[in-house]
C-alpha angles and dihedrals in degrees: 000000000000128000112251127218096262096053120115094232130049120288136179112308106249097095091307127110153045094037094278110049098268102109128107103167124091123279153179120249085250086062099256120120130081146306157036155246146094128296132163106210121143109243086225094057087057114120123188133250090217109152115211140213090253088065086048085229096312130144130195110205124184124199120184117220151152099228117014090259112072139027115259132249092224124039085203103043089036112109097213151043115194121201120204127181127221159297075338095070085224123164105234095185138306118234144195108267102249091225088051085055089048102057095044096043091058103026115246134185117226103212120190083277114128115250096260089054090049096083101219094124107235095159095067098019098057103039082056097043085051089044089053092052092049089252118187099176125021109198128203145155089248142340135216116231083259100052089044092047096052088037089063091038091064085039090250113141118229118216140190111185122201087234111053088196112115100216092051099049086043087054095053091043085061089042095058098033084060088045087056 
């Protein structure tokens, strides 16, 4: 699974990794694994990506992005969100970003705000639609402290990988998911 925060080695970036919430690679849940980088999560907020026996080993994983490929800059203004299933690595579906389908369903206008000043409510709107879809892990290229804090609330694991391509971090999730 995933490398947690207190491990010795790197882990996942949401709060996970490298002992001290710094890490961004990839990580087991004993620490060990791979990458770097920097990260701000309380080690209290932390929730675990334990898989039980009710899921029969499965994990839902959703990753936000422009093209099917990489992981977005911006969770709002991304197009998609894509759903795979594990340890198989599977693409479930890819859908619309229901902010993206707000803004163009009523026609907003995006000034030079940044996205927490934009008022569409992604901090709220996002951790619920990914509720809604049984999401265990919710993968982007960065979160703001709203978005993570309602993420943890509904038990769904924010993460923020060193590679933002989708094929290599899919790759490491089935990796660690064998180590484990």
């Amino acid at each position: 699974m995933f490398g947690k925060r207190n491990g010795s080695g790197q882990g996942l970036r949401n709060g996970q990794g490298q002992g001290q919430g710094r890490g961004r690679g990839m990580g087991l849940r004993d620490g060990s694994g791979q990458g770097q980088g920097r990260g701000a999560a309380n080690r209290n907020q932390q929730k675990s990506l334990n898989i039980d026996s009710k899921k029969e080993n499965k994990m839902k994983v959703a990753f936000v992005t422009n093209n099917g490929t990489t992981v977005a800059k911006h969770i709002g203004l991304a197009k998609k969100i894509a759903f795979y299933q594990f340890p198989e690595g599977e693409l479930i579906e890819i859908v619309e970003n229901p902010i993206m389908k707000k803004i163009k369903d009523e026609g907003i206008k995006l000034d030079k705000e940044s996205e927490g000043n934009r008022h569409l409510d992604v901090g709220h709107k996002i951790p619920a639609f990914l509720k809604q879809n049984s999401v265990d892990a919710f993968v982007t290229y960065e979160f703001g402290k709203g978005v993570k804090d309602n993420l943890l609330e509904f038990g769904i694991t924010p993460v923020v990988p060193q590679s933002h391509n989708i094929e290599e971090i899919i790759e490491m999730i089935k990796k660690n998911q064998e180590n484990r």
